[in-house]
N, C-alpha and C positions, 0 to 999 in steps of 0.2 A: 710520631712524625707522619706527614703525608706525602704519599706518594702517588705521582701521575704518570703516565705514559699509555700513549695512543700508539695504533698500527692503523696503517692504511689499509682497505679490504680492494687489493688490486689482484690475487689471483690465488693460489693455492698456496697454503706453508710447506715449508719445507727443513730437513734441519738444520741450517744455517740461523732460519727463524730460530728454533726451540734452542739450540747451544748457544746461540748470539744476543739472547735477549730473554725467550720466556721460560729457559730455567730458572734468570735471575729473579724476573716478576715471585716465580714460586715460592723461593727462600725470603723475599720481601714479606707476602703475603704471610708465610709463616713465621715470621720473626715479630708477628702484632701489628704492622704501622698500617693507617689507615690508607688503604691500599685503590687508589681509581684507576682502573684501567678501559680503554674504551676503543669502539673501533669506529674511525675517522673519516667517515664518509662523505662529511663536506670535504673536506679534503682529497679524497678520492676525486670528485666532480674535477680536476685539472686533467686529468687524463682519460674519466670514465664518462662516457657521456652518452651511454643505455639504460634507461633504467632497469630492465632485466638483469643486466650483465653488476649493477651495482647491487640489487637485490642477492643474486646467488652470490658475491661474492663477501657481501656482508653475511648472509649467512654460514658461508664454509668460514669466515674467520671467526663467527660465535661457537661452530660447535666444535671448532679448532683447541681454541681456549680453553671452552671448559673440557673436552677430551685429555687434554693436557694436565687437569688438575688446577685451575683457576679456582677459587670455591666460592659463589654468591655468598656466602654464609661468611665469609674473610674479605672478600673485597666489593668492591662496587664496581660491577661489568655493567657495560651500558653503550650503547649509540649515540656517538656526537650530534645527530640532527635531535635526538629526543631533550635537548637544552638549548631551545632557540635562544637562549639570554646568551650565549657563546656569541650569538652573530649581532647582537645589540650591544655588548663591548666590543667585538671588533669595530664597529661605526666608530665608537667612542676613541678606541684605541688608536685608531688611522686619523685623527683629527688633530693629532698632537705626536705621531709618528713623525721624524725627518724623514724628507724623501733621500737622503743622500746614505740614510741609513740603511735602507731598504737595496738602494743601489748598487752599496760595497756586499750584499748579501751573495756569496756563488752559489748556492742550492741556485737562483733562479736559471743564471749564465749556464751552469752546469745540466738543467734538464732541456733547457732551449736546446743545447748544444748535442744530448740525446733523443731528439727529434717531434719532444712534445711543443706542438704548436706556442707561440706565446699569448699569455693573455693577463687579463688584470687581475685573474684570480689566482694566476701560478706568481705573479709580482709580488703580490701582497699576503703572499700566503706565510709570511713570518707572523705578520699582522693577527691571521688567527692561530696562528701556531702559540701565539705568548697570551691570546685570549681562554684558550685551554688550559694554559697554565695558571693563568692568574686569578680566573673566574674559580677556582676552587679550594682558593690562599692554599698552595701546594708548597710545601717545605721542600721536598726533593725531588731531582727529573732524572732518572736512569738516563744515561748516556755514552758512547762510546766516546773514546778520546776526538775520533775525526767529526764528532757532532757539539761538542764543546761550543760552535760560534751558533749554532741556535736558539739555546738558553742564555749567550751573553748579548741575543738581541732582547730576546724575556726581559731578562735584566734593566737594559738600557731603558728601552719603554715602559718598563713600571717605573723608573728612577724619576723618567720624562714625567710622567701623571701622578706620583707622590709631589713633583717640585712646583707641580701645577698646581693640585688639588687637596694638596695635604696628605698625610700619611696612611690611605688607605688600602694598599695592594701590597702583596708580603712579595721580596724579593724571594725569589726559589735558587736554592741551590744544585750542583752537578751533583748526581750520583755517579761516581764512575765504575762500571759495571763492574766490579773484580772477577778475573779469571775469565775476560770476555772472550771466545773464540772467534778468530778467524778462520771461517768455516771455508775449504776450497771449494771449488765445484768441480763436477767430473770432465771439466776440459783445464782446469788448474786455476780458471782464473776465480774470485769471489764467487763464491755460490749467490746468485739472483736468477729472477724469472723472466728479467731481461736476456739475461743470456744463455737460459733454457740449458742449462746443466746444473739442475737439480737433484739432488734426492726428496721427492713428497715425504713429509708424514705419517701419511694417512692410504698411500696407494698398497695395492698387494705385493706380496710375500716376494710374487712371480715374478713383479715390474723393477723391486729393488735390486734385487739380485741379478737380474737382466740387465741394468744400467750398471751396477758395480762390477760387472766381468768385462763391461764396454769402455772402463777408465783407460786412458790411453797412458802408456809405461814408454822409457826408453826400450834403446835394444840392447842395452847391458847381457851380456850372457849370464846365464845362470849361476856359474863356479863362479864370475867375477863380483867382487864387494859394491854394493851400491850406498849413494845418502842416502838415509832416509829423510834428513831433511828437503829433499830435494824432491821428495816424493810425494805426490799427489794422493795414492792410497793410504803409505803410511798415515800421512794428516788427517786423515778420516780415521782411520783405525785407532789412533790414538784418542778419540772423542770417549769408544765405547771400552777401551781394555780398562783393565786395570796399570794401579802405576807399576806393578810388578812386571805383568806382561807385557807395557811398554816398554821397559828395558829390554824384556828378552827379546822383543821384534827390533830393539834396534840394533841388539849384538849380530840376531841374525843377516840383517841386512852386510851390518859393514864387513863381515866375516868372509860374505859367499856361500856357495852352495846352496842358495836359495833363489827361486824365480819367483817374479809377481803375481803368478797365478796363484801360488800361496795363501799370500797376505789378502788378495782379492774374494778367494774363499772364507778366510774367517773371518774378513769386513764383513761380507753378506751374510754369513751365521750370525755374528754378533748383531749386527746393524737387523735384521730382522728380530731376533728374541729381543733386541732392545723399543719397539716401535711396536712390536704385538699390541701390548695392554692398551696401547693409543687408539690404534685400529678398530678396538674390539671397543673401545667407549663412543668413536666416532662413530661408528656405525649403529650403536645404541641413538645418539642425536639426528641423524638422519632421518629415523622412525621416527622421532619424537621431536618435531620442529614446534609444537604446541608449547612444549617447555622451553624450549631453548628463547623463542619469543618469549615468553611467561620470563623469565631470567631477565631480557634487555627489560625489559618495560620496567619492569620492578627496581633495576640499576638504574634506568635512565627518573625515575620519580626519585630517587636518593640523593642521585646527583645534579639532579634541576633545585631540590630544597637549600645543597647547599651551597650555590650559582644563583638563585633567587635571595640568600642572605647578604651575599657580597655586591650583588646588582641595586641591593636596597640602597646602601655605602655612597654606591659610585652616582648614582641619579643623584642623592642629594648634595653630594660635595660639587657635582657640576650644574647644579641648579636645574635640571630634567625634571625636578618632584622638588617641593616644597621640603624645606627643613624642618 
């Protein structure tokens, strides 16, 4: 099967990225299917609009990836800009879009509403969202449950240009992430880099462990039983224990005679030896941006061959090139 999925290069990963999304990428990649993954920098341009600031951050999400264990060798990594036929179906694709379709879409309502400017390219941005998908007949979209109406606009507008043009564009299915974590962040609410309580990836030993003794806890006394479901530490903790020592952090809790500084200390023992090996490869890519570039170009010529096979398809069924 094929599998797609894009991340935007808006700012630094952090773990919510890796438990929320690219451990799954990793089991994908090793499980055989043929694996695209890519980072979405047209798409970025709705919010990024430096070119430096798009450059380093496409680069911190390349050597993000493969620090992570991404493998060129298993999958096709590559930059959205290095497939302009991406942005010659979207034309395609927006000419037989309803606008009412686009309208009912909340991603757009929803980032107006988090203070990004509007424009016609944060509008339309489903428009290249399902061009990503469909320029590389993708069998499967990794997805969390609350991203479900993204790919059933995919859907819709491939449905629209097969009933047009004939059966050209393969409808892609959800993958629904199994075991997708809801990762918190150190002020409780969804770990994002909007709201700047994060744990980095990739930052030092010193900064993690500084930020996880700053998670703010009730004032439960120490002898008294606390939730741990209620607990913004536990949630994290439970990411890197085992299922054994989950249990036994959760009797402790509800027991007493345990305070948060505890649990906060072995988050940062654990949560450090868990991030090491990451650390120590990212920082191998930082020297070595020759490669890390060497890697896009070589994904992005994979994945223009096989977006120049399906663009052959779509000209001729819409008369753009002779039959």
């Amino acid at each position: 099967m094929r599998v797609l999925s894009g991340i935007q290069p808006s700012g630094k990963l952090h773990i919510g990225n890796f438990f929320g999304a690219m451990r799954q990428y990793l089991r994908l990649q090793e499980q055989g299917h043929q694996c695209f993954y890519f980072i979405a920098n047209y798409h970025a341009m709705t919010s990024v609009t430096t070119a430096d600031t798009l450059q380093d951050y496409t680069k911190e999400i390349a050597r993000g990836y493969l620090a992570v264990g991404i493998d060129p060798e298993k999958a096709v990594f590559f930059r959205q800009s290095d497939v302009p036929e991406v942005c010659e179906l979207t034309w395609i694709l927006s000419c037989i879009t309803p606008m009412g379709l686009l309208q009912r879409c909340v991603s757009y309502k929803d980032k107006v509403d988090q203070g990004l400017a509007p424009n016609h390219g944060l509008f339309c941005y489903p428009v290249l969202m399902a061009s990503d998908i469909l320029i590389y007949e993708s069998n499967l979209v990794p997805v969390g449950q609350d991203q479900k109406q993204h790919l059933e606009v995919t859907r819709d507008i491939a449905i629209k240009f097969n009933n047009t043009y004939g059966e050209i564009l393969t409808l892609p299915e959800p993958y629904i992430l199994p075991e997708t974590a809801v990762v918190p962040g150190l002020d409780g609410r969804k770990m994002s880099k909007s709201y700047d309580n994060t744990l980095e990836l990739f930052e030092s030993a010193s900064q993690t462990k500084k930020k996880i003794m700053r998670i703010v806890t009730d004032s439960t006394p120490v002898e008294d039983p606390k939730d741990p479901d209620k607990c913004t530490v536990f949630a994290l903790l439970k990411l890197f224990t085992s299922e054994e020592e989950t249990k036994d952090w959760q009797q402790r809790y509800r027991q007493g005679g345990m305070g948060y500084g505890e649990a906060k200390k072995r988050l940062a023992e654990l949560a450090v030896q868990y991030l090491e090996p990451f650390r120590q490869q990212y920082q191998k890519f930082v020297q070595d941006d020759s490669y890390v570039e060497d890697v896009l170009r070589e994904g992005g010529k994979k994945a223009r061959l096989a977006a120049q096979q399906l663009m052959d398809k779509v000209r001729s069924a819409t008369g753009l090139t002779p039959k």
